[in-house]
Backbone as ProteinMPNN parsed JSONL, in Angstrom:
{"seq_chain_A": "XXXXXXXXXXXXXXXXXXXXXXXXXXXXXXXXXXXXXXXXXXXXXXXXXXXXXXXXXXXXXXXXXXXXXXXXXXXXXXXXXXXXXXXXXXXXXXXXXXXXXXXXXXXXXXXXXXXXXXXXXXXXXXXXXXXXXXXXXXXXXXXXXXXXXXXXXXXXXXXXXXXXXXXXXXXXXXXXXXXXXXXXXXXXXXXXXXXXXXXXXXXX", "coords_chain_A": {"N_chain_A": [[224.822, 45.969, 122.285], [223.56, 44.108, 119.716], [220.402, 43.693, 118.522], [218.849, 40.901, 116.411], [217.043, 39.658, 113.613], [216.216, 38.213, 111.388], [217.359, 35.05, 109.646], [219.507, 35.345, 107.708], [220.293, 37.615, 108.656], [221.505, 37.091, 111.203], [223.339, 35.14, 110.617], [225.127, 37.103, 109.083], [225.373, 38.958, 111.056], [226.982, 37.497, 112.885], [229.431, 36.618, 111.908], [230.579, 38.382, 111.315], [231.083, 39.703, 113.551], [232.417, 37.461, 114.815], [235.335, 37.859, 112.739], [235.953, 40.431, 114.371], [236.387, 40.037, 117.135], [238.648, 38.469, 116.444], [240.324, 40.358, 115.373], [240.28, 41.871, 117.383], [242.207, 43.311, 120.127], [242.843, 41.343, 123.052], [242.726, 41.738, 125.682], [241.736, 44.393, 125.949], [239.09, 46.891, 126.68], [236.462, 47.648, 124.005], [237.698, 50.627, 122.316], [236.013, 53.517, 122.611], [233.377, 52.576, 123.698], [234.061, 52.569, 126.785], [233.946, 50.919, 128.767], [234.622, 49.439, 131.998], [236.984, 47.053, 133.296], [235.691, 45.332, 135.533], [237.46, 44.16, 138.086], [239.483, 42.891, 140.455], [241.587, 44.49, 142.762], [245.588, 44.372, 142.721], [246.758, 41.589, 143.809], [244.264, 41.12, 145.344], [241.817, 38.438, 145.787], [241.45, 37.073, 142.594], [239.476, 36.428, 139.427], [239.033, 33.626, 137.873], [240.534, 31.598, 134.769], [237.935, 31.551, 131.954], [236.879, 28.746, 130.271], [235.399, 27.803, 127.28], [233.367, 25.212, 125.659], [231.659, 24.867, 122.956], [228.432, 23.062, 122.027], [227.391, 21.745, 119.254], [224.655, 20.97, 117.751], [224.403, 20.43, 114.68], [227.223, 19.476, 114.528], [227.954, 16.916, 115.771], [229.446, 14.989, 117.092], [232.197, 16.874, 117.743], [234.089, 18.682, 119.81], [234.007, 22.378, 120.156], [236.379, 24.141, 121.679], [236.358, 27.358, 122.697], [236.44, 31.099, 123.31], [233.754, 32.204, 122.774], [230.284, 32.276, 124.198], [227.879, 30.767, 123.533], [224.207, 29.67, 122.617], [221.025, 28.593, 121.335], [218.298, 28.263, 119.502], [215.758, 26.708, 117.379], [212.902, 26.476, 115.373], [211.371, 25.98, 117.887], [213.391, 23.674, 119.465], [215.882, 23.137, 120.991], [219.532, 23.511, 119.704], [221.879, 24.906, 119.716], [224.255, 24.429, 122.96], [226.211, 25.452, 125.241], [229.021, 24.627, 127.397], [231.364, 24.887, 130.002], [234.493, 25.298, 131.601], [236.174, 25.475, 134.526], [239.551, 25.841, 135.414], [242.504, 25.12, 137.874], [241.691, 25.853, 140.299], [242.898, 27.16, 143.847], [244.276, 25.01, 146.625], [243.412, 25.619, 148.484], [240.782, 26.66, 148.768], [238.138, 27.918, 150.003], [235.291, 29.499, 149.471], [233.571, 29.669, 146.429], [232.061, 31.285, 143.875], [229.926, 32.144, 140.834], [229.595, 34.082, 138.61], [227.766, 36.581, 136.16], [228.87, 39.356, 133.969], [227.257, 42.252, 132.731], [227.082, 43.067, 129.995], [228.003, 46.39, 128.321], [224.987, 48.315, 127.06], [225.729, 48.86, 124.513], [227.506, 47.315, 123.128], [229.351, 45.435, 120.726], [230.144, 42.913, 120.936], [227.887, 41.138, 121.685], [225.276, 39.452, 121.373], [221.914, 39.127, 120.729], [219.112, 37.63, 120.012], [215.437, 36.566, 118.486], [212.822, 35.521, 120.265], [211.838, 34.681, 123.746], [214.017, 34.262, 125.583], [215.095, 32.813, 127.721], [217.845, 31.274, 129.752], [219.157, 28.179, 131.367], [221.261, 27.605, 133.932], [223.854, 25.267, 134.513], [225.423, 23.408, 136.974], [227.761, 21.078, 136.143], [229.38, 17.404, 135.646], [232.477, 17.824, 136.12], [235.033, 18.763, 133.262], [237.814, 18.59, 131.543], [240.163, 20.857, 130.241], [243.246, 20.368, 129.833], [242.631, 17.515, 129.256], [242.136, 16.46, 126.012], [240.009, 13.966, 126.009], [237.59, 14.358, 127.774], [236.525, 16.419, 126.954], [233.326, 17.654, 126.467], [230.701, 17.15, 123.842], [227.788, 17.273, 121.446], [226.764, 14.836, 121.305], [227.799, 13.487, 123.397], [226.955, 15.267, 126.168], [228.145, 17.316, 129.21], [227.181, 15.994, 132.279], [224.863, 16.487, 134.137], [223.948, 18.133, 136.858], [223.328, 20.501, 139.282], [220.931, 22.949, 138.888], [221.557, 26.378, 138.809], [220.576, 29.176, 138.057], [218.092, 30.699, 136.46], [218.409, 32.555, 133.712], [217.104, 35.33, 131.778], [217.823, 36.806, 129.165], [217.881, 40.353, 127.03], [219.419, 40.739, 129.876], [218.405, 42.397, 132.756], [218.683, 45.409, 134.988], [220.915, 44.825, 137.715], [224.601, 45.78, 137.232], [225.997, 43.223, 137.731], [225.51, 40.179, 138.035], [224.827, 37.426, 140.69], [225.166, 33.778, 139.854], [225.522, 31.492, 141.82], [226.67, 29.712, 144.036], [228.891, 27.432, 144.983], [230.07, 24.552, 145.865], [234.243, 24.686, 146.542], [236.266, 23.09, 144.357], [239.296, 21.797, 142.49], [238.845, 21.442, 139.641], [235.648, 23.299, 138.321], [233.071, 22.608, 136.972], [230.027, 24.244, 133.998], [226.832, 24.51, 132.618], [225.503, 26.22, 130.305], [222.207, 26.303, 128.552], [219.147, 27.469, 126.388], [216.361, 27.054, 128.498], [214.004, 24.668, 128.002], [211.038, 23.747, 126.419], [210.153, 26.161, 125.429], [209.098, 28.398, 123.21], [209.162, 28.876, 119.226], [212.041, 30.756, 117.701], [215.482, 31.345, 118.878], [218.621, 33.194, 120.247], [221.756, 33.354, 121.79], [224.449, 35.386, 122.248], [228.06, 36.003, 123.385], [230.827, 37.297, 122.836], [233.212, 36.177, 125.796], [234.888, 38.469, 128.369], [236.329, 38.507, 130.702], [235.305, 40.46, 133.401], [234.544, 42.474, 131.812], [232.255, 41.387, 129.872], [230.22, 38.748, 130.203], [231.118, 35.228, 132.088], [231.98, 34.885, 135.102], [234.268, 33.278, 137.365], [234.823, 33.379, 140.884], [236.978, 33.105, 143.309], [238.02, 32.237, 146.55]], "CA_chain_A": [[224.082, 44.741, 121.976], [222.772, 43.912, 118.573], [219.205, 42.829, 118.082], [218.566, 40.814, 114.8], [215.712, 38.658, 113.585], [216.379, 36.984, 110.094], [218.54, 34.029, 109.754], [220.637, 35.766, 107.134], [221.105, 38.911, 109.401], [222.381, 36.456, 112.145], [224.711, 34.684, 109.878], [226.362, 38.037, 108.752], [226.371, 39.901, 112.199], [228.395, 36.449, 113.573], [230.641, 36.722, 110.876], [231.354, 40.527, 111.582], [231.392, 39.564, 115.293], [233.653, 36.495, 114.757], [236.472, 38.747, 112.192], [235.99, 41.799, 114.483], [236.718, 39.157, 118.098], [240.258, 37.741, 116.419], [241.099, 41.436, 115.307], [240.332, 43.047, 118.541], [243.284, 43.024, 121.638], [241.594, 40.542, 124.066], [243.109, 42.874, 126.618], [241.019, 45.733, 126.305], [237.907, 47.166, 126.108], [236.639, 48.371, 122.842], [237.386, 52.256, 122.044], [234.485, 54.364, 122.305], [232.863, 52.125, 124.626], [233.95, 53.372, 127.991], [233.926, 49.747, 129.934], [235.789, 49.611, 133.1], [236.987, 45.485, 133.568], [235.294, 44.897, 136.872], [238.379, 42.957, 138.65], [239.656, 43.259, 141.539], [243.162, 44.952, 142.65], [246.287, 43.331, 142.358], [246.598, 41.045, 145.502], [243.243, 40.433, 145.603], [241.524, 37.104, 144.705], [241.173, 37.115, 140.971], [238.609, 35.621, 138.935], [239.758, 31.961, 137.871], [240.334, 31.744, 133.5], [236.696, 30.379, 132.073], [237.226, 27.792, 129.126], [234.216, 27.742, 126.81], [233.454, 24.208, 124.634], [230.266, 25.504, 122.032], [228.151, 21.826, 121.539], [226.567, 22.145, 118.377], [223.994, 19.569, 116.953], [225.104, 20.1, 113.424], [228.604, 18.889, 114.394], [227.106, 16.223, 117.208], [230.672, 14.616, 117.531], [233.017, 17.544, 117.41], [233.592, 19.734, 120.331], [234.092, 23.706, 119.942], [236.965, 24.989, 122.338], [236.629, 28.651, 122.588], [236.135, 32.364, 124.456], [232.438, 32.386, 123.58], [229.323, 31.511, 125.373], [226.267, 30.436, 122.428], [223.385, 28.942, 123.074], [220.432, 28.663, 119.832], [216.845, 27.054, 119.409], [215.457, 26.455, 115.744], [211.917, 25.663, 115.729], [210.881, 25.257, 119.188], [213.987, 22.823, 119.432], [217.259, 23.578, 121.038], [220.001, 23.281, 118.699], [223.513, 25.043, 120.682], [224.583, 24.364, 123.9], [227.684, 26.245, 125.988], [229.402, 23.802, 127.873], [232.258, 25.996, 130.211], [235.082, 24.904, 132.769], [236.891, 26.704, 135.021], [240.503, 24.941, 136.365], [243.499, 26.015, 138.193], [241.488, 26.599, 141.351], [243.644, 26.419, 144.58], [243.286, 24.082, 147.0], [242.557, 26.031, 150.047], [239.81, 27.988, 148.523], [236.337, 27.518, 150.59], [234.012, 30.051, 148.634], [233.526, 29.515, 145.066], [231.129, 32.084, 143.025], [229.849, 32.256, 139.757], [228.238, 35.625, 138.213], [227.739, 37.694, 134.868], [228.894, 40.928, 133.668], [226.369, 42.473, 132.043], [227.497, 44.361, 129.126], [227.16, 47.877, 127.54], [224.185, 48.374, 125.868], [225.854, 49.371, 122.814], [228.399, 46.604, 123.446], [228.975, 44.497, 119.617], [230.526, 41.394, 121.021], [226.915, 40.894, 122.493], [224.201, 39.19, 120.33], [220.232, 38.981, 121.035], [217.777, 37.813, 118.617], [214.461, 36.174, 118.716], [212.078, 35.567, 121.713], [211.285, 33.588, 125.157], [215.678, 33.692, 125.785], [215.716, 32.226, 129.767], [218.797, 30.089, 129.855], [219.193, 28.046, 132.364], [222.749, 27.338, 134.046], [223.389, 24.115, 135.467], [226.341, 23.102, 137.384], [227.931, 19.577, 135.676], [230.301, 17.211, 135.958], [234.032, 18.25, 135.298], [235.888, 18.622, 132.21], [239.504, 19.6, 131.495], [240.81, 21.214, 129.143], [244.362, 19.227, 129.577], [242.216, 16.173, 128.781], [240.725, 16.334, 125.107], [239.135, 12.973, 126.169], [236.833, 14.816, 128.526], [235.494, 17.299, 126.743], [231.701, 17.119, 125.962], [230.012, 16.997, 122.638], [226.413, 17.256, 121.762], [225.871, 13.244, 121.554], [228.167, 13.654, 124.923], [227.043, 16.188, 127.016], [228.278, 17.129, 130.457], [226.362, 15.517, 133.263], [223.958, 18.05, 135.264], [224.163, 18.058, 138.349], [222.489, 21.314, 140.196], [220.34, 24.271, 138.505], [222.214, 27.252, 139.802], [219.931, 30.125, 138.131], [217.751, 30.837, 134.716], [218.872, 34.099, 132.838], [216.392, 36.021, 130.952], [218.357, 37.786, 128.294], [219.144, 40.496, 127.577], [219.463, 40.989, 131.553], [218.121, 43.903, 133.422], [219.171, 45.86, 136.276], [222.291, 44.982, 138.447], [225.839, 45.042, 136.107], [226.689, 41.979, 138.236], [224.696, 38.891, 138.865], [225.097, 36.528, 141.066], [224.83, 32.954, 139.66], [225.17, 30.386, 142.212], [227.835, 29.631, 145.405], [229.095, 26.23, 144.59], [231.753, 23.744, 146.692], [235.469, 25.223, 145.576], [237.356, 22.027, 143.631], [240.322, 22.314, 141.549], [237.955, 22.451, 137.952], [234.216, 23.496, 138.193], [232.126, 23.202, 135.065], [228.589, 24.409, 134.081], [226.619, 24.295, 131.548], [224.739, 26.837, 129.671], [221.082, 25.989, 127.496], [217.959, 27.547, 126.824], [215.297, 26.853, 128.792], [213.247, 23.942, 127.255], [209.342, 24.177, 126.364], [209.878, 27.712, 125.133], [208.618, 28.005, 121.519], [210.174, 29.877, 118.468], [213.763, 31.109, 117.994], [216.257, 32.565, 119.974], [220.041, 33.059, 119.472], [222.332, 34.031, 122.467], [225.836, 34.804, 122.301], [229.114, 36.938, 123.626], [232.861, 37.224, 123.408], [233.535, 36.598, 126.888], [236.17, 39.098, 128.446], [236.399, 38.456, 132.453], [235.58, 41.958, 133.576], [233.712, 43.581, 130.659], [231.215, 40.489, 129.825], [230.195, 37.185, 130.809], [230.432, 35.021, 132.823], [233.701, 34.576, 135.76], [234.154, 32.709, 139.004], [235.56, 33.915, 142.069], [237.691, 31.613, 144.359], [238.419, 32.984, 147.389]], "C_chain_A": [[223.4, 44.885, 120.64], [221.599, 42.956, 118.579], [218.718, 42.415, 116.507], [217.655, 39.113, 114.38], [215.41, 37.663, 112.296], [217.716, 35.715, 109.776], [219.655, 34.511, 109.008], [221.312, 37.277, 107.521], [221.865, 38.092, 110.195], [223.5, 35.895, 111.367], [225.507, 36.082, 109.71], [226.578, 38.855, 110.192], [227.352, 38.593, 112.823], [229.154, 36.621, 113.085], [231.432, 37.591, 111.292], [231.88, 40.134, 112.803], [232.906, 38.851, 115.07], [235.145, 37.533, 114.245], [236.707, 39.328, 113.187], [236.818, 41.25, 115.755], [238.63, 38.868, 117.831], [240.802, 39.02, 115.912], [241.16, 42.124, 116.562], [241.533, 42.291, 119.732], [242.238, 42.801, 122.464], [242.109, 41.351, 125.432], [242.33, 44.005, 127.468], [239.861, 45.714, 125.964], [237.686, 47.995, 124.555], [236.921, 50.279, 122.84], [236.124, 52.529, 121.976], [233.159, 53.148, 123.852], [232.598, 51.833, 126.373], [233.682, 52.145, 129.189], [235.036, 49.766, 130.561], [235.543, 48.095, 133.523], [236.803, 46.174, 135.372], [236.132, 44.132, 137.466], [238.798, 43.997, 139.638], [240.785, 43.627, 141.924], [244.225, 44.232, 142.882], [246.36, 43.278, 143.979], [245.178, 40.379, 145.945], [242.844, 39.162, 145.001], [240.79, 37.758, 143.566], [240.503, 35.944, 140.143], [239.161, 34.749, 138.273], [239.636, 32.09, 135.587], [238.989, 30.66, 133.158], [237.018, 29.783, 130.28], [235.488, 26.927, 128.646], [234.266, 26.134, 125.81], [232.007, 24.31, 123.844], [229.39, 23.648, 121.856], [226.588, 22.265, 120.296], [225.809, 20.267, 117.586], [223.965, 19.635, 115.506], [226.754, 19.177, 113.386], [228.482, 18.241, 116.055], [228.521, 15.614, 117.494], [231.857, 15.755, 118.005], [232.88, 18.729, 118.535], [234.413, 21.199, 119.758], [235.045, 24.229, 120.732], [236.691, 26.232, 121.702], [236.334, 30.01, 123.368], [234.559, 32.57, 124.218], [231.477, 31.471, 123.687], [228.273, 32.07, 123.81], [225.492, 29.861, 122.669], [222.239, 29.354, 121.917], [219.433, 27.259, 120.127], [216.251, 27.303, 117.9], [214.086, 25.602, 115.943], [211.234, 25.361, 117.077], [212.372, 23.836, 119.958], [215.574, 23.476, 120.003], [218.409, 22.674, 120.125], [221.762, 23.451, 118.838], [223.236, 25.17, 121.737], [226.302, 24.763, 124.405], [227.892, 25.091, 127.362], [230.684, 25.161, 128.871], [232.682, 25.707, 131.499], [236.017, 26.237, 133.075], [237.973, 25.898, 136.393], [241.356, 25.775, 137.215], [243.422, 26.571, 139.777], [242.176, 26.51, 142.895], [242.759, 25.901, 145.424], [242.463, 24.536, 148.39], [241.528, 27.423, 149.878], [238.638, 27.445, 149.13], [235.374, 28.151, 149.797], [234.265, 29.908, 147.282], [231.907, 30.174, 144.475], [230.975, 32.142, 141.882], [228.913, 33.648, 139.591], [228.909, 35.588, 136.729], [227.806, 38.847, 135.176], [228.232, 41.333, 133.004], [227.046, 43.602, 131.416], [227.202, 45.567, 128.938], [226.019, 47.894, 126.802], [224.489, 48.075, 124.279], [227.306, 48.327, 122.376], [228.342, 45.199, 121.541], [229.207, 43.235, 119.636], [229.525, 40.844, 122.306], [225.989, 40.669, 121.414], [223.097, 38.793, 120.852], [219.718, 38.678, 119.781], [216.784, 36.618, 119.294], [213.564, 36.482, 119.913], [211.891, 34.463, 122.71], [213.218, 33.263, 125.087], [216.309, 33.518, 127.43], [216.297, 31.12, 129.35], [218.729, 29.641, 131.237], [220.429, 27.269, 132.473], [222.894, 26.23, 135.265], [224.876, 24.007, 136.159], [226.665, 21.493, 136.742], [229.664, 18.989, 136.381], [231.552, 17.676, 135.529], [234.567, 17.936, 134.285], [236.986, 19.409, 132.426], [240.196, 19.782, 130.367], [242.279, 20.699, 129.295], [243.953, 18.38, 129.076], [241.193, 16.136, 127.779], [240.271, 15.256, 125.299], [237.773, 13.38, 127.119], [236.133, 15.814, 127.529], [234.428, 17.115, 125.874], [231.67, 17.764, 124.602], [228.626, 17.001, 122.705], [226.199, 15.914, 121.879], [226.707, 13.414, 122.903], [228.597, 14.464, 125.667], [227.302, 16.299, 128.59], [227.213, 16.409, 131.351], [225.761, 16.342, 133.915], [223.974, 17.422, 136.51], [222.855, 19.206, 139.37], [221.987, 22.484, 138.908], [220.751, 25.318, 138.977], [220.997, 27.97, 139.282], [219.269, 29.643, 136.635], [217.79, 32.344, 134.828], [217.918, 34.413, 132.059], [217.304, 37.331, 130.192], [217.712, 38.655, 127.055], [218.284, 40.496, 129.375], [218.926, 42.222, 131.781], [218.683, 44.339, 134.601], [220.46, 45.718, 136.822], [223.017, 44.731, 136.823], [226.359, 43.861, 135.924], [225.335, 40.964, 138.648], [225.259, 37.916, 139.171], [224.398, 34.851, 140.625], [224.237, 31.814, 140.37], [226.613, 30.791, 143.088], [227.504, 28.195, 145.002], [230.566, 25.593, 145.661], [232.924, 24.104, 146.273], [235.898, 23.393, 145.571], [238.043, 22.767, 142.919], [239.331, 22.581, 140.213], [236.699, 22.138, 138.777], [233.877, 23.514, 137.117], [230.713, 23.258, 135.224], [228.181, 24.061, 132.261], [225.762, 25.584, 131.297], [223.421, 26.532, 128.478], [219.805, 26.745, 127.728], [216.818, 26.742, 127.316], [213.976, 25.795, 127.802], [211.921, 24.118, 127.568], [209.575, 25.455, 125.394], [209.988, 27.744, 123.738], [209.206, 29.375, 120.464], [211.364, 29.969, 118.405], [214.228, 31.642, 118.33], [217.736, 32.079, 119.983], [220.293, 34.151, 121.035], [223.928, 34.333, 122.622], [226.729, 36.067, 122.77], [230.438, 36.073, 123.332], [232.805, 37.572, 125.105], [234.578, 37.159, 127.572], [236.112, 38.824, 130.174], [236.469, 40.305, 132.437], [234.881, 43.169, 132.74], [232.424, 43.303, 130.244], [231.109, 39.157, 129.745], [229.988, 36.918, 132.113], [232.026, 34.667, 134.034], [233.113, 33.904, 137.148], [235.54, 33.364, 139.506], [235.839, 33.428, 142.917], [238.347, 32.671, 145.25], [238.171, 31.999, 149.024]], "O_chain_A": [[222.645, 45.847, 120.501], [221.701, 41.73, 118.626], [218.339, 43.199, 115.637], [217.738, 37.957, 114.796], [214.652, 36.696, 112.221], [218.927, 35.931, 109.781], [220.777, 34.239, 109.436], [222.277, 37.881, 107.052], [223.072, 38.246, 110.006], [224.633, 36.316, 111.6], [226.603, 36.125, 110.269], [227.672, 39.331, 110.495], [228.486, 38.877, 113.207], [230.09, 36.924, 113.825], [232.633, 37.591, 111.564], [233.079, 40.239, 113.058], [234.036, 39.338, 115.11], [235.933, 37.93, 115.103], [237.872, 39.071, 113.492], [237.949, 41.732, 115.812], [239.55, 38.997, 118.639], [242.03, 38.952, 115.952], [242.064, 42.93, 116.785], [241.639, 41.106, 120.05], [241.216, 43.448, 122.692], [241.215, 41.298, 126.276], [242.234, 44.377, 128.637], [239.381, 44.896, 125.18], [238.512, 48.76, 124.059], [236.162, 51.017, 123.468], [235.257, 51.891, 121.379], [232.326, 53.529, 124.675], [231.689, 51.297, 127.008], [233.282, 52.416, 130.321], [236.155, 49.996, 130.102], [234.461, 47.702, 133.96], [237.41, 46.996, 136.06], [235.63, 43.009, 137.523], [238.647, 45.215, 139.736], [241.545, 42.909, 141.275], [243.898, 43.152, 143.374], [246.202, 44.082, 144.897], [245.017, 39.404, 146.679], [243.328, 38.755, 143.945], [239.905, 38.613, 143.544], [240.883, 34.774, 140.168], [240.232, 35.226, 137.897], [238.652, 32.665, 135.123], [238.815, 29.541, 133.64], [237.329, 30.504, 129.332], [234.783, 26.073, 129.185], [235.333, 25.961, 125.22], [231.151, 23.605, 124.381], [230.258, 22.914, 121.383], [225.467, 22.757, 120.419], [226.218, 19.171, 117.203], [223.365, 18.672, 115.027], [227.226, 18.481, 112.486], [228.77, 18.781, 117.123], [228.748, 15.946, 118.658], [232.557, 15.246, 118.88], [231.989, 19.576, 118.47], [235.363, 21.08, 118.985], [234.709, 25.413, 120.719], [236.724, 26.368, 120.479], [235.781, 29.687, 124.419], [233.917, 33.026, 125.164], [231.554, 30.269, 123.43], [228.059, 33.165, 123.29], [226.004, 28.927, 123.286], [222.423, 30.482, 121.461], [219.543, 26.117, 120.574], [216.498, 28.412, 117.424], [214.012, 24.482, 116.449], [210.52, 24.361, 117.16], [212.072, 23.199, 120.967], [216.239, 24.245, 119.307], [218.279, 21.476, 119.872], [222.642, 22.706, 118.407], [222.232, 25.819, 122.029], [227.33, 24.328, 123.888], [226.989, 24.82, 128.153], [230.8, 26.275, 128.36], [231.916, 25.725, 132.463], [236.39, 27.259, 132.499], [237.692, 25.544, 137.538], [241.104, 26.971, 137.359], [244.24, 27.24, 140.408], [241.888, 25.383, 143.299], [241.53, 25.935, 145.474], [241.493, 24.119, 149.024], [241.448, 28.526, 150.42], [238.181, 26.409, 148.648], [234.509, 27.401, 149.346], [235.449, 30.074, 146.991], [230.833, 29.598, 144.65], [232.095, 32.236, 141.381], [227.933, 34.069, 140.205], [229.893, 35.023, 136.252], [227.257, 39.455, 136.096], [228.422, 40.665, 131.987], [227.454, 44.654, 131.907], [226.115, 45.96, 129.36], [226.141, 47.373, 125.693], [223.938, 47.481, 123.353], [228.022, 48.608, 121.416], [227.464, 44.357, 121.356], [228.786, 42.427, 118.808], [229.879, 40.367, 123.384], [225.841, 41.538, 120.555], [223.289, 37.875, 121.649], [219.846, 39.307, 118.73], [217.09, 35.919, 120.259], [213.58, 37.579, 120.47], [211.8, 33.306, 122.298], [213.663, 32.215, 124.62], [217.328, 33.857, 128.031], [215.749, 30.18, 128.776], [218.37, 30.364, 132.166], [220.803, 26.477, 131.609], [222.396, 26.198, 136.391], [225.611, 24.834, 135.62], [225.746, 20.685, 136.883], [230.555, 19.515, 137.048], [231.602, 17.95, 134.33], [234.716, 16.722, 134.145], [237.179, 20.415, 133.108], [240.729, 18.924, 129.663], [242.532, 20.587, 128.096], [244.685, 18.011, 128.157], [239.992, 15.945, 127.974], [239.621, 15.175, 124.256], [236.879, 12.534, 127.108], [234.903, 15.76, 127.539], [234.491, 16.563, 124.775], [232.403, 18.688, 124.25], [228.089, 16.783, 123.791], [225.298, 15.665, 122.68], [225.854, 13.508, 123.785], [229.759, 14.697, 126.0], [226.744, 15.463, 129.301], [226.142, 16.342, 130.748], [226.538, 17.173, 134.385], [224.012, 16.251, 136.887], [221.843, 18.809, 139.949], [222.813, 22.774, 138.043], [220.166, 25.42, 140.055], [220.015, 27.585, 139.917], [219.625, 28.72, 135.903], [217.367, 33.1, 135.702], [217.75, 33.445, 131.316], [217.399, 38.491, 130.592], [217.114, 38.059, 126.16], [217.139, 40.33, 129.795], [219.024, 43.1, 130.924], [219.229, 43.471, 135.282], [221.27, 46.545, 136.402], [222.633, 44.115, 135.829], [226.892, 43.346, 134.94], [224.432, 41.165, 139.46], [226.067, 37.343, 138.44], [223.245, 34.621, 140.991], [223.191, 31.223, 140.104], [227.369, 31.749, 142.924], [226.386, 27.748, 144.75], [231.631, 26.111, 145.997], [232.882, 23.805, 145.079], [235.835, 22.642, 146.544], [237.822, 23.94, 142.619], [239.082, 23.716, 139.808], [236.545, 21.223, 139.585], [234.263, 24.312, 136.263], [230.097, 22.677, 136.118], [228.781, 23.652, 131.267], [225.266, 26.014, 132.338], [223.859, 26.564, 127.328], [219.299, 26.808, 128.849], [216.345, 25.837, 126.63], [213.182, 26.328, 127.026], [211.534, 24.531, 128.661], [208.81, 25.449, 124.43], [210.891, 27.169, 123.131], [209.557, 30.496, 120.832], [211.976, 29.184, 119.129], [213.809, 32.799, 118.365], [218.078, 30.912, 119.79], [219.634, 35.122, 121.407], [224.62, 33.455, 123.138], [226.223, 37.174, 122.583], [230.86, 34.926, 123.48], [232.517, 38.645, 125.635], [235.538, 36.389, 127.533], [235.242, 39.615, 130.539], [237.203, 41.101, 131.85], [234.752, 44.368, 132.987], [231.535, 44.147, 130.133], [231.969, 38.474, 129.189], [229.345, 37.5, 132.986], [233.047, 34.2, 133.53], [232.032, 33.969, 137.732], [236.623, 33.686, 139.019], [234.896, 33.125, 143.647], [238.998, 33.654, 144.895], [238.492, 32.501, 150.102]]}, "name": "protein", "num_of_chains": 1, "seq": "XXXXXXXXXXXXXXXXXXXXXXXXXXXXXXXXXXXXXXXXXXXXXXXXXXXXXXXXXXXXXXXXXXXXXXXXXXXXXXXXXXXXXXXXXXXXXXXXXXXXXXXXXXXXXXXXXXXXXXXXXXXXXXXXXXXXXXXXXXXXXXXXXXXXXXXXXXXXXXXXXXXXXXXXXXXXXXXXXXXXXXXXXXXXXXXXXXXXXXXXXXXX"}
C-alpha cells in the first residue's frame, strides 16, 4: 500500500500505478509479493466477474468502464464515485455474498492518501455492461437502494470481509462513495484482482 499526501505525489503514483496495471499479467500476483488468490477449488462455486464504471465529476457525462475501484473527496466535497456490477449470475443461486480482499501491506496496486476514508457501500439498482445505455454517470448515478457496510480504509484485521448477503439475481450492482460530512481529502483506490484484492461476490 502506498501512502501519499500532495496532489502532485497522487497524480504521479496513479500514473506509475495505471502504466505498471496494463504492463502487469492480470493473472498473477505480483513477484516478490507472495499473495495466494483466495478462490476456491475447481468445482467449487466461483466468485462471479466484477465490472467497475469510475463516475467522475470532472467528466459528469462520461462513464469510466474499468478493473478499478476509486473513490476521491476535494475539499470536504466528494468528487469520485465507483459504481460496480456483477452479471452472469445463475438462476438457481439462493445465497449471494459480497466481501473484500484485503491486500498486502506492501501491495502497489493499493492507494491511501489523506484522512477520515469510511466508504460506504450501497447496494443499487442494476446496470449491464451489454447495455451502454445503462451505465451510470456522475449527473446519472445508480439508484441506492440498501447500505450494506461502511469501510474504514486502509482495513484492519480479518484478510476477508464480509460486505453484505443480498437476494441472488442475474446482475447485482453496488455502489462505492465516501462517507459524506467527513472533512478534508481522501483518495481511495485498487486494481481489483478477484482473489488478491477487492472486492468479489459469491453465488452459491
Amino acid at each position: 500500500m502506498f501512502v501519499v499526501t500532495s496532489p502532485l505525489a497522487i497524480c504521479v503514483a496513479l500514473l506509475f500505478l495505471l502504466r505498471a496495471a496494463i504492463a502487469a499479467p492480470s493473472n498473477n500476483a505480483e513477484p516478490g509479493l507472495k499473495a495466494t488468490p483466495d478462490l476456491p477449488p475447481p468445482g467449487a462455486n466461483r466468485p462471479n466477474l466484477v465490472t467497475f464504471d469510475v463516475l467522475s465529476q470532472s467528466f459528469p457525462d462520461q462513464p469510466f468502464l474499468t478493473n478499478t475501484f476509486h473513490v476521491e473527496r476535494s475539499g470536504g466535497k466528494n468528487t469520485v464515485m465507483s459504481a460496480f456490477t456483477v452479471g452472469g449470475i445463475a438462476p438457481n443461486t439462493t445465497n449471494c455474498t459480497l466481501w473484500w480482499r484485503k491486500p498486502s501491506s506492501r501491495d502497489p496496486f493499493y492507494l491511501v492518501s489523506g484522512q477520515n476514508r469510511s466508504v460506504d457501500i450501497w447496494t443499487t439498482k442494476p446496470w449491464f455492461t451489454e447495455k451502454p445505455r445503462t451505465y451510470p454517470t456522475w449527473h446519472n448515478p445508480p439508484k441506492k437502494r440498501q447500505l450494506l457496510k461502511q469501510l474504514e480504509f486502509p482495513t484492519r484485521g480479518k484478510n476477508k470481509i464480509l460486505i453484505g448477503s443480498v437476494p441472488c439475481h442475474h446482475t447485482l450492482s453496488f455502489l462505492g462513495a465516501l462517507t459524506l460530512g467527513q472533512p478534508g481529502d481522501a483518495l481511495t483506490w485498487w486494481l481489483n484482482e478477484q482473489g488478491i484484492r477487492g472486492f468479489y461476490l459469491v453465488a452459491k
